[in-house]
C-alpha positions in Angstrom: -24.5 2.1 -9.0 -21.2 0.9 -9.3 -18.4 2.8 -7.6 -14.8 3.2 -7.2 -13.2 2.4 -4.3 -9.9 3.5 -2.3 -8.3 1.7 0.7 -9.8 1.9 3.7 -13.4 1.7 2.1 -13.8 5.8 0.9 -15.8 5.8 -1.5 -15.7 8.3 -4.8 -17.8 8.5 -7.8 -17.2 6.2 -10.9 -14.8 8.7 -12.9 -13.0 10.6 -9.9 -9.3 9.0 -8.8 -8.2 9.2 -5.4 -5.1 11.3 -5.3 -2.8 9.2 -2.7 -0.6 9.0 0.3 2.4 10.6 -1.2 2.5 13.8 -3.8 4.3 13.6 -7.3 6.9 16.0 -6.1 7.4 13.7 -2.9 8.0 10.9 -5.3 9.8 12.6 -7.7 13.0 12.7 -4.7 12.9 9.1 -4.3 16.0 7.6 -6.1 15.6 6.1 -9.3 17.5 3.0 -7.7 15.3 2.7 -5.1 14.1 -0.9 -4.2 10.3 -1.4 -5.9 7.5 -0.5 -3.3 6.3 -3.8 -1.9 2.6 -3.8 -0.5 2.4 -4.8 3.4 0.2 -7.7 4.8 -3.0 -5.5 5.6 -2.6 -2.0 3.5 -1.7 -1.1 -0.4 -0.3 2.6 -0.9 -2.5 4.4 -2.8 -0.9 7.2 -5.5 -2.4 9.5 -7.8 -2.2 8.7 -11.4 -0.5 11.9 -12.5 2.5 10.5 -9.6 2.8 7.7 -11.6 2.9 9.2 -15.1 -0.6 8.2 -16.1 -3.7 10.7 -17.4 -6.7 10.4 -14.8 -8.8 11.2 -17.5 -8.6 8.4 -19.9 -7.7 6.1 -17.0 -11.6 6.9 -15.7 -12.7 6.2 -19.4 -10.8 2.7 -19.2 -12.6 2.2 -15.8 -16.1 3.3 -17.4 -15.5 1.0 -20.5 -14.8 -2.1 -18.0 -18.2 -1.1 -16.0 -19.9 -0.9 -19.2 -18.8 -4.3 -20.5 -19.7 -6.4 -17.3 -20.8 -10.1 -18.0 -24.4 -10.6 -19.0 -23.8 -13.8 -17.5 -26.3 -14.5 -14.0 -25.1 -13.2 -10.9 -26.1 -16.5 -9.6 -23.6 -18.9 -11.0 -25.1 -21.7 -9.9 -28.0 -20.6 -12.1 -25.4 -19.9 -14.5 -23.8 -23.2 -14.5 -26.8 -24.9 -15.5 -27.3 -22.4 -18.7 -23.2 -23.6 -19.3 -21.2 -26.4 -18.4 -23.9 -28.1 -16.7 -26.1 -29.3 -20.0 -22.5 -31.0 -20.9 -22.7 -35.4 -20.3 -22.4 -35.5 -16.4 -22.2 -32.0 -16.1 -23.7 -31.5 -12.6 -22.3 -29.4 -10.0 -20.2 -30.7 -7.4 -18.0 -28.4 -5.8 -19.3 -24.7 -4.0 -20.6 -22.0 -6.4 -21.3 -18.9 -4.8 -22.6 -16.3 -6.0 -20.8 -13.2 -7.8 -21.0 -9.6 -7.5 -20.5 -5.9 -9.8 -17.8 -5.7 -12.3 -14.7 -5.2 -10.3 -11.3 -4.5 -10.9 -7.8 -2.6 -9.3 -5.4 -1.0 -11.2 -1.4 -0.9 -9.9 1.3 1.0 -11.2 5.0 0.5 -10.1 3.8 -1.6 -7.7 1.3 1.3 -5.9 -2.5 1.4 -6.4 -4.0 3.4 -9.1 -7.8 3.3 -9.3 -10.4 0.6 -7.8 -14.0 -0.4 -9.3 -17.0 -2.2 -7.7 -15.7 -4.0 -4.4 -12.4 -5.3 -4.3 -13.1 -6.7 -0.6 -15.5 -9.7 -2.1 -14.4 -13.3 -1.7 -16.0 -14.6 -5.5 -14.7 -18.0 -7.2 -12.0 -16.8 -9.8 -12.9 -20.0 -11.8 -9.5 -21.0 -14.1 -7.1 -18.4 -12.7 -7.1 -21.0 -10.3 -5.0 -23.1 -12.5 -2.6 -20.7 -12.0 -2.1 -21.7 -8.3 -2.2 -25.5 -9.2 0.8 -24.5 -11.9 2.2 -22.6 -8.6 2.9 -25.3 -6.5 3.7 -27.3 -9.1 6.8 -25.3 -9.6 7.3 -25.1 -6.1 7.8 -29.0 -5.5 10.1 -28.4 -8.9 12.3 -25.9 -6.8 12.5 -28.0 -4.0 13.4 -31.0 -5.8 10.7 -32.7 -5.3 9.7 -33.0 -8.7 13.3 -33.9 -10.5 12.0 -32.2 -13.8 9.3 -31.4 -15.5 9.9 -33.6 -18.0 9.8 -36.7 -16.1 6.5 -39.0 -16.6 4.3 -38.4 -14.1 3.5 -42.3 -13.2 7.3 -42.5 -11.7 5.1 -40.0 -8.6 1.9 -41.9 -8.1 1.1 -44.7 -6.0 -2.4 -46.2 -5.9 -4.4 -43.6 -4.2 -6.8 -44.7 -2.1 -10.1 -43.1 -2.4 -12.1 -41.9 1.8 -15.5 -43.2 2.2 -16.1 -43.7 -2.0 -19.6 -44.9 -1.3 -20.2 -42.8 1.9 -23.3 -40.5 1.9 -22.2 -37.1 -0.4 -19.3 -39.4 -1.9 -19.7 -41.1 -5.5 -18.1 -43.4 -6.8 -16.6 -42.2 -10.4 -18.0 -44.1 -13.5 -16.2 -45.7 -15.3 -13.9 -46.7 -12.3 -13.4 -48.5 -9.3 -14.6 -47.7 -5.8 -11.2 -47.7 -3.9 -8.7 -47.2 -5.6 -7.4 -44.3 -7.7 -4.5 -45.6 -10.5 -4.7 -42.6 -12.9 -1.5 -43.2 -15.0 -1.7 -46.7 -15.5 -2.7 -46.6 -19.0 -0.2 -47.5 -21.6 -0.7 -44.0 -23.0 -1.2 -42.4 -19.8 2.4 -43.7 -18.4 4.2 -41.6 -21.2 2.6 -38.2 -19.9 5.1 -35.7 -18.4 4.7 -33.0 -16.2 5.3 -30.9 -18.5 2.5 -32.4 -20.9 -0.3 -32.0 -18.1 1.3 -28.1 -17.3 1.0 -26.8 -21.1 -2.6 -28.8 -21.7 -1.3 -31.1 -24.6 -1.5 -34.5 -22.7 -4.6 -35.9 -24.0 -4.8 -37.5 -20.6 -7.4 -40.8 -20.9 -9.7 -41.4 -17.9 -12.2 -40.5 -15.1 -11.5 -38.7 -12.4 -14.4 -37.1 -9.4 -16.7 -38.3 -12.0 -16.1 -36.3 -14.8 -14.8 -38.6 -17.8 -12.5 -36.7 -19.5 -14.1 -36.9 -22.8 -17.1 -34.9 -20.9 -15.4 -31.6 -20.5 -16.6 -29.7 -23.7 -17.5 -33.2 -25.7 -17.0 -33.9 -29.0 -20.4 -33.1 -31.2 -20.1 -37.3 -32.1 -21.0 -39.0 -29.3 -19.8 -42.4 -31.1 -16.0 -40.7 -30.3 -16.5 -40.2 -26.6 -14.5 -43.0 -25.5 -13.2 -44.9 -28.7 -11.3 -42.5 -30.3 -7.6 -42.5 -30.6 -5.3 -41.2 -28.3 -3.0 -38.3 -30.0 0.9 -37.9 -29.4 1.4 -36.2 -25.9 2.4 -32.7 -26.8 0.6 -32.7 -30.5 -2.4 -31.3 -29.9 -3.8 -28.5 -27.2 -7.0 -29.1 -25.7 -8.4 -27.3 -22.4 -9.6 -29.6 -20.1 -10.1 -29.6 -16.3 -10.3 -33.2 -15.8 -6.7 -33.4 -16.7 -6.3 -30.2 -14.8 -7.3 -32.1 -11.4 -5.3 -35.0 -12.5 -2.3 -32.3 -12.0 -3.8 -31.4 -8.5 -4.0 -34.8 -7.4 -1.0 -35.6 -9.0 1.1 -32.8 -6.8 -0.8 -33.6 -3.6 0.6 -37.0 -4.1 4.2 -34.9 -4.2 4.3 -32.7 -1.6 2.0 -35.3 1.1 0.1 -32.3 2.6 -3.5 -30.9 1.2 -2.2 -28.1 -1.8 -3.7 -25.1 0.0 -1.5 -25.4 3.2 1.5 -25.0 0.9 0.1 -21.9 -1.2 -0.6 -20.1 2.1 2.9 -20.8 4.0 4.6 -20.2 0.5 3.2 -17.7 -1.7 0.0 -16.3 0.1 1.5 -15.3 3.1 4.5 -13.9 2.2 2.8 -11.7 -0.2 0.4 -10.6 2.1 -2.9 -12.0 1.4 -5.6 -11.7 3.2 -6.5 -14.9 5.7 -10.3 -15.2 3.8 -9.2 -16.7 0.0 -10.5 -20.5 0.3 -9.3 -23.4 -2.0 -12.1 -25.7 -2.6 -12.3 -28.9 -4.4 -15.3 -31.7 -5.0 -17.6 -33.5 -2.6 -16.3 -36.5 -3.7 -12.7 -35.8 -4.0 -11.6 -37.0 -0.7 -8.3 -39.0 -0.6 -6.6 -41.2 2.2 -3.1 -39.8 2.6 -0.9 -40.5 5.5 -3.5 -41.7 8.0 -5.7 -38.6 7.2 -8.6 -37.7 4.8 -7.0 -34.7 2.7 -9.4 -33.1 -0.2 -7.6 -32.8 -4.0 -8.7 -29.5 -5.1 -10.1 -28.4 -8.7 -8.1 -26.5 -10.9 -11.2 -23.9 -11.9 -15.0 -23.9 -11.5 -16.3 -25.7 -14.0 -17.9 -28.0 -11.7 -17.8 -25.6 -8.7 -14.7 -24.9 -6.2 -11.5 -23.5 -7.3 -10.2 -20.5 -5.5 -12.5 -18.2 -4.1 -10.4 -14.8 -3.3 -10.7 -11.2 -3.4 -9.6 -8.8 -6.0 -6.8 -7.4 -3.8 -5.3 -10.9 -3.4 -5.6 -11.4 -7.1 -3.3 -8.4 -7.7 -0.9 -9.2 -5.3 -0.4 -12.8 -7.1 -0.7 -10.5 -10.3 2.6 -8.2 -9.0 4.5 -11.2 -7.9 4.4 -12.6 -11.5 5.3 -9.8 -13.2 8.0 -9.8 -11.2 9.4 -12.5 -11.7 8.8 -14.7 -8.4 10.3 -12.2 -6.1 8.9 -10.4 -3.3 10.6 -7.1 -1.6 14.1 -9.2 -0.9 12.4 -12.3 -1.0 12.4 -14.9 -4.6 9.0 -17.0 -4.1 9.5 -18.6 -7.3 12.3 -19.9 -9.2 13.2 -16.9 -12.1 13.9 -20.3 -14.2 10.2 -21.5 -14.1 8.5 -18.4 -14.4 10.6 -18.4 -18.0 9.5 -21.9 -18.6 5.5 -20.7 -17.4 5.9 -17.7 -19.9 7.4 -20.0 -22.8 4.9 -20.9 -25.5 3.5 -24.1 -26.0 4.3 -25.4 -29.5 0.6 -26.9 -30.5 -0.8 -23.0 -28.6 1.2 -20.3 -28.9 -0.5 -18.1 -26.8 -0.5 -20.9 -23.9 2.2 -21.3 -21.9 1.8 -23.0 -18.3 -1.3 -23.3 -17.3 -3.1 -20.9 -16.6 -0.3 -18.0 -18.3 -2.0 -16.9 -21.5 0.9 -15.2 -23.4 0.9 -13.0 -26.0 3.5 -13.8 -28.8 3.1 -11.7 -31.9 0.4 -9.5 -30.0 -1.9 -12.5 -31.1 -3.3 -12.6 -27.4 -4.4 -8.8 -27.0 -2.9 -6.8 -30.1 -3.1 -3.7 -27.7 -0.4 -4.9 -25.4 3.7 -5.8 -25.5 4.5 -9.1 -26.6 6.1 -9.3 -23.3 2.4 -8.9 -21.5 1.0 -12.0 -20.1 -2.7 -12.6 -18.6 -3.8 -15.3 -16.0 -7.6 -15.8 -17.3 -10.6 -17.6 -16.0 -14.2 -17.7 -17.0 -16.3 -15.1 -16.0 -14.4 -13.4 -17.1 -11.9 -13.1 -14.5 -8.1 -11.3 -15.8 -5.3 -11.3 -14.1 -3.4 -8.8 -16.7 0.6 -8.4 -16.1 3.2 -6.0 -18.0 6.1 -5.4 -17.0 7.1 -3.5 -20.3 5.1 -0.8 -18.7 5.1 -1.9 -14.8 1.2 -2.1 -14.9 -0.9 -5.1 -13.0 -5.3 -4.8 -13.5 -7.7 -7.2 -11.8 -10.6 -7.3 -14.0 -13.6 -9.2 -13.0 -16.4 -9.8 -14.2 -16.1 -8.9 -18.1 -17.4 -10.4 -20.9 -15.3 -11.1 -23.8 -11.2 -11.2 -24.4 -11.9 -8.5 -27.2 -13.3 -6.1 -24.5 -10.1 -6.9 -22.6 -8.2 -5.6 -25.3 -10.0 -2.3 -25.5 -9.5 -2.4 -22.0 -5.9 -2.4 -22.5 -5.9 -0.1 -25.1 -7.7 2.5 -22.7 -4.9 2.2 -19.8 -1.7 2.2 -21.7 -3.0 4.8 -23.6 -3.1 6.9 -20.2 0.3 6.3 -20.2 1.7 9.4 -20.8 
């Protein structure tokens, strides 16, 4: 049976909330100017929802719906892949796909724990939220300058990367391609992408990269069009893809000169408090020669396996750091400037912004929430949903559709009281 969880392991039944650390009358003589409550490294404060101004009773019925609407996906994604993404042209897996657990999810309000589902504690792929990191650091080498702005071409950043071992045992060589070499924006059309094109999914990036042509991710019914069709204007047309996706990794490892996870952890994951057992994975083959050293580009999701593997705890703190705003206790992470530009529509997708910030313009996203609401997504499903019209963060993993999301939102807010 599925159960609710506090801190510290304690377990309740599915529709009973764990009345916190600290008592609504407690709370009630904190200042209203007091600084928001910033989760240590280690240990979330836990409140009762009537502290927090919500009604426990129709937050347990939100909990139940999500429960009820788990994936009827296989526990076993690599089972799963093969019913998915791996009948798709050189769809085979190469990256790590371990297996998944319940339907799990955390609920925070003003910053303090709320209510827990299923197991919080377990390190499961979070498949495209992933591409939320990748955008991460890409705004990172923005704030440091090491990217001038985002709407440079990418091609000014890449020399020819040289590929470890490409015909090594475990290491193939990508089709069509070379066995060395690496020169991923040396196409005349490629050479006009900008950063900002590859960020908002509108490049119509041309190539192979790992082995996965882009015109293999979610091919076109004609097969004639695979590789003769014309390229689009970059920034016309949206199209989810994660081959460009892990051209953006490789294209920022190439920036910042070190593998992309050391930089999350000292930037972002440590400061926030993480825990020290979320792993970054990318391909078997995706090995790289950079600086004397063989350094591993990392996937932006799991569509062929890898991606971020985390637990639900560190998914909400990432969760609370966006919604507000890149800072951390007396600490800004993030630039306030790009999490505008991450939240800012992208013209051919309006509810798109940087990848992977879903946003919700015109409620056309969830029609339950603000306009202001946001929601890193990746398949699973795994949410990541942030409002900071009503100071609420929810991990929710494991669901099947968007539209049960939206109930799902429906059901908390309207605990709101």
């Amino acid at each position: 049976m599925t159960t609710v969880r506090s801190i510290g392991c304690r377990v309740v039944s599915a529709t009973t909330l764990v009345v916190g650390l600290t008592s609504p009358a407690s709370a009630q003589k904190k200042s209203a100017s007091a600084a928001p409550y910033v989760p240590p490294a280690g240990g979330w404060e836990r409140r009762s929802p009537s502290a927090l101004g919500m009604d426990s009773v129709k937050l347990a019925d939100a909990i139940a719906f999500a429960i009820s609407k788990e994936s009827k996906s296989p526990r076993d994604l690599e089972l799963n892949h093969l019913q998915t993404f791996g009948r798709e042209p050189l769809g085979d897996a190469i990256g790590p796909l371990p297996p998944r657990g319940d339907a799990t999810g955390i609920i925070v309000r003003k910053g303090y724990v709320v209510a827990t589902w299923g197991d919080p504690d377990a390190e499961e792929i979070t498949n495209s939220v992933t591409k939320s990191f990748v955008s991460t650091v890409v705004g990172l080498a923005v704030d440091d300058g090491r990217i001038r702005s985002v709407h440079d071409t990418v091609a000014k950043y890449m020399p020819p990367i040289v590929r470890a071992r490409p015909n090594g045992t475990a290491y193939a060589r990508d089709w069509p391609g070379t066995d060395k070499l690496l020169t991923p924006f040396d196409t005349p059309h490629n050479k006009r992408l900008t950063w900002d094109h590859l960020l908002r999914q509108v490049s119509d990036w041309e190539g192979t990269l790992w082995g996965k042509p882009e015109w293999a991710d979610r091919p076109a019914q004609n097969a004639a069009t695979w590789t003769t069709r014309p390229r689009v204007e970059p920034g016309s047309n949206y199209e989810y893809n994660d081959t460009r996706v892990n051209v953006l990794a490789l294209a920022a490892l190439q920036v910042w000169r070190r593998p992309l996870p050391e930089v999350l952890r000292e930037r972002i994951m440590d400061p926030i408090g993480a825990s020290n057992t979320w792993r970054w994975y990318g391909y078997d083959n995706s090995w790289i020669v950079l600086d004397g050293r063989e350094v591993q580009s990392v996937s932006g999701g799991g569509h062929w396996g890898g991606g971020m593997v985390l637990n639900a705890w560190d998914m909400a703190r990432f969760g609370l750091l966006t919604q507000r705003r890149g800072v951390w206790g007396d600490k800004r992470l993030l630039r306030d400037a790009w999490v505008t530009q991450a939240l800012t529509p992208t013209p051919a997708q309006k509810t798109y912004g940087y990848m992977n910030w879903f946003v919700n313009p015109d409620r056309a996203y969830l029609a339950a929430a603000p306009v202001e609401a946001f929601v890193h997504v990746g398949a699973g499903n795994n949410f990541i949903y942030v409002d900071p019209v009503n100071d609420v963060v929810a991990v929710i993993r494991w669901m099947d559709t968007t539209a049960s999301l939206n109930s799902f939102v429906e059901k908390v807010l309207a605990s709101l009281r």
